[in-house]
N, C-alpha and C positions, 0 to 999 in steps of 0.2 A: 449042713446046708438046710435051707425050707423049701421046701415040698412044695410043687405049687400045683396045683389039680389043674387037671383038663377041661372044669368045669364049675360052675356055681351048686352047692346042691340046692336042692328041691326048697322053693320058697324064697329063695332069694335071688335077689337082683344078677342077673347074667354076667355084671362085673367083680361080683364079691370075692370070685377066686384070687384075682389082678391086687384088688385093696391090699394085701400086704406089698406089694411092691408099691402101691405108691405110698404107702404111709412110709416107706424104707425112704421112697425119694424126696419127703417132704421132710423129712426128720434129717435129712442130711442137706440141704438147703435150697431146693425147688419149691414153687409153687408154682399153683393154679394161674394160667391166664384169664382166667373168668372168673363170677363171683358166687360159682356154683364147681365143685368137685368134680361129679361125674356130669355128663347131659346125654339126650341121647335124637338121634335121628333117624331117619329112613334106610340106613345102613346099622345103629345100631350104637353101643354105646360107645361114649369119645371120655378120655379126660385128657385134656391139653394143657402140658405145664412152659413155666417159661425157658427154663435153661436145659442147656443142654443132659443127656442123662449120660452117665460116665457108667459102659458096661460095663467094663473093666473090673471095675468094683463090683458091680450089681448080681454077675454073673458067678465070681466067689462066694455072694451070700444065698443066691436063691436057684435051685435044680428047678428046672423049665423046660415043661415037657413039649416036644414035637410038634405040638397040634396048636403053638404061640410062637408064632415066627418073631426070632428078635432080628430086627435089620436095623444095623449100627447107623449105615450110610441115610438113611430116611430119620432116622433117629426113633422107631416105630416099636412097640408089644404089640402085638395083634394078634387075637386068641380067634383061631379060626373054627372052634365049636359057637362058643359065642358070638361073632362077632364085637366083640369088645377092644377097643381098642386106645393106649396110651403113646401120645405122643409128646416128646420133647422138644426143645430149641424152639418153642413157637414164639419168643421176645414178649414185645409186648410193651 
């Protein structure tokens, strides 16, 4: 399994920890609803793909610590050090 830290380290962007999960979700046939990767707002950073994200699978390949709520039903990662957060099923 990959290890997914609680945290970005030091110098890099607050979502960096998150980027191996989406590059897992892009490499298996998601993409971006935007024409930008991550963005980020007054809550913090967002990447919003279009389809949906199959835990199922996702959850086999990557150990995801406590403090990154996966909520299947919202289709949601949400890393609650960072505020960083990956959402699926957004169409588009």
């Amino acid at each position: 399994m990959i290890k997914i830290e609680t945290s970005a380290p030091d110098g890099m962007p607050d979502y960096y920890h998150l980027q191996p999960i989406v590059d897992y979700l892009l490499e298996h046939g998601n993409e971006s609803c935007n024409s930008f990767l991550w963005g980020n707002n007054r809550t913090g950073y967002f990447c919003h793909l279009k389809n949906e994200i199959d835990f199922e699978q996702l959850l086999k390949v990557f150990d995801i610590p406590d403090t990154i709520k996966v909520d299947t039903d919202k289709q949601t990662i949400d890393c609650f050090n960072t505020y960083s957060l990956i959402k699926g099923n957004m169409g588009n």
